[in-house]
C-alpha positions as CSV (number, residue, x, y, z in Angstrom):
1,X,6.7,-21.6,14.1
2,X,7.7,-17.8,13.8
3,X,7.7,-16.5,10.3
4,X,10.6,-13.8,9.7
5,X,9.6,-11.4,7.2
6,X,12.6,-9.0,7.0
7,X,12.6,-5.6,5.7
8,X,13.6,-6.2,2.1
9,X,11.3,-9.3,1.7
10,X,9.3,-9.4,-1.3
11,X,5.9,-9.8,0.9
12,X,6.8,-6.2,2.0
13,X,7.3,-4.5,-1.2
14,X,4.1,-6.3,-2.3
15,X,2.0,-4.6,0.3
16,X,3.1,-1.7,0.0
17,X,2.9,-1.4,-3.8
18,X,-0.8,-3.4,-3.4
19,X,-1.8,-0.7,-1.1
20,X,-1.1,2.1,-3.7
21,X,-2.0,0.3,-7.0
22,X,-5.3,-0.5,-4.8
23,X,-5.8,2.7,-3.2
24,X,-5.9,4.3,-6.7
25,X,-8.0,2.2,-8.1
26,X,-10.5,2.7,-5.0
27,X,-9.8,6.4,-5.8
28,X,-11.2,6.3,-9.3
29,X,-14.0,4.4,-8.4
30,X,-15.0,7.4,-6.4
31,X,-14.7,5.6,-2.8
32,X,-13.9,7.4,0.2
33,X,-10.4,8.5,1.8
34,X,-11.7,6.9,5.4
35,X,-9.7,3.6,6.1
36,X,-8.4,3.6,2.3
37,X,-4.9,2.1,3.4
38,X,-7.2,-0.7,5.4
39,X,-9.8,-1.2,2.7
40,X,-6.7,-1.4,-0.2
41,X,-4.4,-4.0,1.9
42,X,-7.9,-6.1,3.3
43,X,-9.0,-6.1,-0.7
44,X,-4.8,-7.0,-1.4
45,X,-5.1,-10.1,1.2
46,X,-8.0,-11.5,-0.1
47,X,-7.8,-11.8,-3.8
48,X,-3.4,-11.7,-4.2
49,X,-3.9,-13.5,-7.5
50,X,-6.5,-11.1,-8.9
51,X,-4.3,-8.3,-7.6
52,X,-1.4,-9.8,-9.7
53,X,-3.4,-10.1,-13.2
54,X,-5.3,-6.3,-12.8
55,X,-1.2,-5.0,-11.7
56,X,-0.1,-6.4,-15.6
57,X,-2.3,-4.3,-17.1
58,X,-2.0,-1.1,-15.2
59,X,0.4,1.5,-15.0
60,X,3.4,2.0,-12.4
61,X,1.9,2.2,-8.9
62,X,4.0,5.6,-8.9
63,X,2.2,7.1,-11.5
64,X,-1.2,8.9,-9.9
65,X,-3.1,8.1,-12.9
66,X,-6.1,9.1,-14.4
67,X,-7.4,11.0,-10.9
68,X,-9.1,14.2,-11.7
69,X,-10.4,15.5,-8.8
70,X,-7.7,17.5,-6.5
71,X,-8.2,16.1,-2.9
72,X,-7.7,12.2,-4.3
73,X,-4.7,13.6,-6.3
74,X,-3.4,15.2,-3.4
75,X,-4.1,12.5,-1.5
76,X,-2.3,9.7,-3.4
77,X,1.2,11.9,-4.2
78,X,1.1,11.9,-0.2
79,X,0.2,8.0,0.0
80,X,3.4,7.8,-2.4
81,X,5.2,10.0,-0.4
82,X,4.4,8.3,2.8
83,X,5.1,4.5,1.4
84,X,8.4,5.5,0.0
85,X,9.5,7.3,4.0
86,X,7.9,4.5,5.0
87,X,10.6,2.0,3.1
88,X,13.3,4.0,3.8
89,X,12.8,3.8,7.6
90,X,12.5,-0.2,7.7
91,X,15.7,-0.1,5.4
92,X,17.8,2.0,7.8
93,X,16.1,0.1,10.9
94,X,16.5,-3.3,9.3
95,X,12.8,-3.5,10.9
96,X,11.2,-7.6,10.7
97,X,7.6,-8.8,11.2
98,X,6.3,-12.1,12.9
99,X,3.6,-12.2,10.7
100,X,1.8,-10.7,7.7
101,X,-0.9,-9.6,10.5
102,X,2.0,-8.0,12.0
103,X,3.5,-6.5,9.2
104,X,-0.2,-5.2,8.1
105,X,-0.9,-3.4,11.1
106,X,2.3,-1.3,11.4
107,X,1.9,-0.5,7.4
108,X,-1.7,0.4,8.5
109,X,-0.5,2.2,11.8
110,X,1.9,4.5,9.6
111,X,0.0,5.2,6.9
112,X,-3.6,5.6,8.0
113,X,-3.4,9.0,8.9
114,X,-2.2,10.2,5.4
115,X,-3.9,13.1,4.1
């Protein structure tokens, strides 16, 4: 059975936002840039509950935060940036996905290269 997971499905607005509420988080925490959009939708995947209860709390996945440091400020306004082309293109495309592997690797393959 094929699972159609069209462009404005909630599991693809979750992702993304996961990916940048995540990433930030991972930011603070002083981790490094390498594979952050991986690391951020692998840690998403595996706890989506715990993702859900930590989101409550914290502000707008917009909002950078409390970063400090330049390069992982820098770095997330252009994750934001990215995620938000990123929308607009499967909007206009009307883009769908087998699978949430599917749909992970092409929000992966668009966004790793974010700097």
């Amino acid at each position: 059975m094929h699972l159609k997971i069209k462009w404005n499905d909630d599991r693809v607005r979750g992702a993304t936002t996961a990916i940048l509420f995540i990433s930030r988080e991972r930011l603070i925490r002083g981790e490094p840039l390498a594979d952050m959009v991986e690391a951020s939708l692998a840690e998403y995947r595996a706890d989506t509950e715990g993702y859900k209860e930590r989101k409550r709390t914290a502000p707008d996945a917009q909002d950078p935060g409390p970063l400090t440091k330049p390069l992982h400020l820098a770095y997330q306004k252009n994750l934001i940036a990215a995620v938000d082309a990123l929308t607009l293109k499967l909007t206009r495309t009307k883009r769908q996905f087998n699978s949430l592997t599917e749909l992970d690797n092409a929000l992966v393959a668009t966004l790793r290269d974010v700097h």
